[in-house]
KOLBATI-176255 format. One record per residue: x, y, z of N, C-alpha, C in turn; residue in three letters. Coordinates in steps of 0.02 Angstrom, whole numbers, plus 50000, padded with zeros to 5 digits. Atoms other than C-alpha are relative to their C-alpha. Example, Ala and Ser with C-alpha at 12.3 -4.5 7.8 and 13.67 -1.06 7.14 Angstrom:
500454994150000506154977550390500455006050000ALA;499584994149997506844994750357499615005550037SER;
END
This chain:
499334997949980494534926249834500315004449946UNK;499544997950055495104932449670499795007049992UNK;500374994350007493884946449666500105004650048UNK;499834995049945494474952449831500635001349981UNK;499184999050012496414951449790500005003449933UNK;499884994350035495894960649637499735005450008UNK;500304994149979494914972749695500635004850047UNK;499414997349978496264976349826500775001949951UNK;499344999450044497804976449698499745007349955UNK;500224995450016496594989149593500015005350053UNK;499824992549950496425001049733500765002850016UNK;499364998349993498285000549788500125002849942UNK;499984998250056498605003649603499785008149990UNK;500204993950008497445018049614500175008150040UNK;499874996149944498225024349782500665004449980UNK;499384997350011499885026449691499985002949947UNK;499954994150032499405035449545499685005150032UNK;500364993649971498265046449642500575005950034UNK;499434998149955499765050549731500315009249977UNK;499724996350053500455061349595499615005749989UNK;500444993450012498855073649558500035002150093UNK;500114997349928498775074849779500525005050025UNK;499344995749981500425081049784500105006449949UNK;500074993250043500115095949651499495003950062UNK;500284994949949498815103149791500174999950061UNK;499944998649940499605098349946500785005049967UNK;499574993450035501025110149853499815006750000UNK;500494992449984499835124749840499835000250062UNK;500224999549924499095119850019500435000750063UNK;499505001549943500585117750129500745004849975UNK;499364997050018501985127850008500534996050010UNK;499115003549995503235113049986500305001149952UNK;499604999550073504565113349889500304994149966UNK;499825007050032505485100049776499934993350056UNK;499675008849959506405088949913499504997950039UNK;500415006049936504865088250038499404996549957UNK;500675004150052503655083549885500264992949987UNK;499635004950006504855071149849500304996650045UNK;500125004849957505145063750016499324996950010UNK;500575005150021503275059350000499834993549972UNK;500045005450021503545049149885500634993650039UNK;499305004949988505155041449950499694995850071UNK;500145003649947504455037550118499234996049985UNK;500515005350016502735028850038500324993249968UNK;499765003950012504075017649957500334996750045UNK;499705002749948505065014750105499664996350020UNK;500435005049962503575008950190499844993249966UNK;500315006450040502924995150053500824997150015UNK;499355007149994504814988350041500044998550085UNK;499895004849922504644987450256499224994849972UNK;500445001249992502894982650241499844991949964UNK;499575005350019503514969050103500234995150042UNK;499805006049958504534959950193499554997150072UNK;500205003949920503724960150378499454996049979UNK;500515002650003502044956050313500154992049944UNK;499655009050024502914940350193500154997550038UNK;499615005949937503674933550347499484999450030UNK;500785000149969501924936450451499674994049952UNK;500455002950002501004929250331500104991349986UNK;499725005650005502294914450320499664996450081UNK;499915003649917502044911050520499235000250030UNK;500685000749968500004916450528499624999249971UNK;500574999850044499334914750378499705003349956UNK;499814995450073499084924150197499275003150039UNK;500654997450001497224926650249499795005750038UNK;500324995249947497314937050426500565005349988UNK;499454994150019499104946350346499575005349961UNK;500294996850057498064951350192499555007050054UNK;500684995149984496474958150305500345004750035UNK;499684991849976497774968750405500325003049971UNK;499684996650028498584973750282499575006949946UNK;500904997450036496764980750199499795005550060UNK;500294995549931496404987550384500465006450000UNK;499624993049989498004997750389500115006649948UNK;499924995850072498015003750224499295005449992UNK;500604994550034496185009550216500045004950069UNK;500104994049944496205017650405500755005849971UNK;499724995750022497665026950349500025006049956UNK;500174993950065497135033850187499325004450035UNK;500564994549976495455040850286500345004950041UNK;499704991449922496785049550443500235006549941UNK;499704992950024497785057550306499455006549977UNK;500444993750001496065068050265500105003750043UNK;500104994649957496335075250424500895001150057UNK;499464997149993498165078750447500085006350004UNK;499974993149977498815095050512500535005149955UNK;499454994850034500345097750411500734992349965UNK;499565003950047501805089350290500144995350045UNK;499815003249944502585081550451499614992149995UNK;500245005950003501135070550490499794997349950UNK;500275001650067500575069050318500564992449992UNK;499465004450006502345059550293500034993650049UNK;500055003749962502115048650442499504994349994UNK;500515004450026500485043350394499994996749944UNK;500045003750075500855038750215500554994950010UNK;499615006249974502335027950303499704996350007UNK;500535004049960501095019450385499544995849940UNK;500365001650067500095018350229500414994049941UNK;499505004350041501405011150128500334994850021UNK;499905005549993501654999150236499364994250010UNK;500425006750032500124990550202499844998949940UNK;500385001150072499964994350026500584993049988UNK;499525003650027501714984550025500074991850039UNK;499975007349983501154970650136499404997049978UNK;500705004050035499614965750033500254999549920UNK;499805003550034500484964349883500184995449968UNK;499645006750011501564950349896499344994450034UNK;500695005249977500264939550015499704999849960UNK;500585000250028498964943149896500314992449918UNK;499825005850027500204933249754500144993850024UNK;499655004949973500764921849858499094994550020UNK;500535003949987498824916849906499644998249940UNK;500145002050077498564913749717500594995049969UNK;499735004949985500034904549707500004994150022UNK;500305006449987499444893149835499424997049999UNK;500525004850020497844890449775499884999149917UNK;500145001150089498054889349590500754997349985UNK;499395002250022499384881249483499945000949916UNK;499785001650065499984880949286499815007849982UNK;500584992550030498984893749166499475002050036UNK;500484997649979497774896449281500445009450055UNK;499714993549957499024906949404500215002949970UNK;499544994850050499994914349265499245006449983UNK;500384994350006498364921749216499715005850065UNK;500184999549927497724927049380500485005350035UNK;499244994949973499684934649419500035006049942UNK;499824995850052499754944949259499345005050001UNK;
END
């Protein structure tokens, strides 16, 4: 379990700095300017704080284990569509989408370390 919830926390991790060098060429590729580079980011955040909460309450009512795997499903089919996006528009739509599973595998993922570990073991484990 631990190896999957870190493996996943590493990738998310990796999804959001990547973020930063993607948006220097979809700048050259598409000609945006400040504010729509920077709704990029705003709406990948939007999504994790929806994606946050719904998927904490989900995984309160179905279970950390089948929240987590959709939250893994939506996140990775997402990051493969945006390869084949047409233009800023859907780019933005899709990284909504995206961000709302990077932001609902977050919390589940502590929360399923939480409930299977206790003392110094979760502190290490959380940090």
């Amino acid at each position: 379990m631990l190896l999957i919830i870190g493996t996943a926390w590493m990738i998310d991790a990796l999804d959001v700095a990547l973020l930063s060098f993607i948006m220097l060429l979809l700048k050259t590729e598409w000609t945006l300017n400040s504010t729509e580079l920077g709704m990029i980011g705003s709406v990948t955040s939007i999504g994790m704080i929806l994606g946050a909460i719904i998927c904490g309450k989900l995984s309160d009512m179905y279970g950390r284990k089948q929240v987590m795997l959709w939250s893994i499903v939506i996140f990775s089919l997402c990051n493969l569509a945006l390869a084949f996006v047409p233009n800023i528009t859907w780019f933005m739509v899709v990284r909504f989408i995206t961000g709302i599973g990077l932001g609902g595998e977050l919390p589940v993922a502590a929360a399923m370390i939480a409930d299977n570990y206790t003392g110094k073991k979760e502190a290490k484990c959380l940090f």
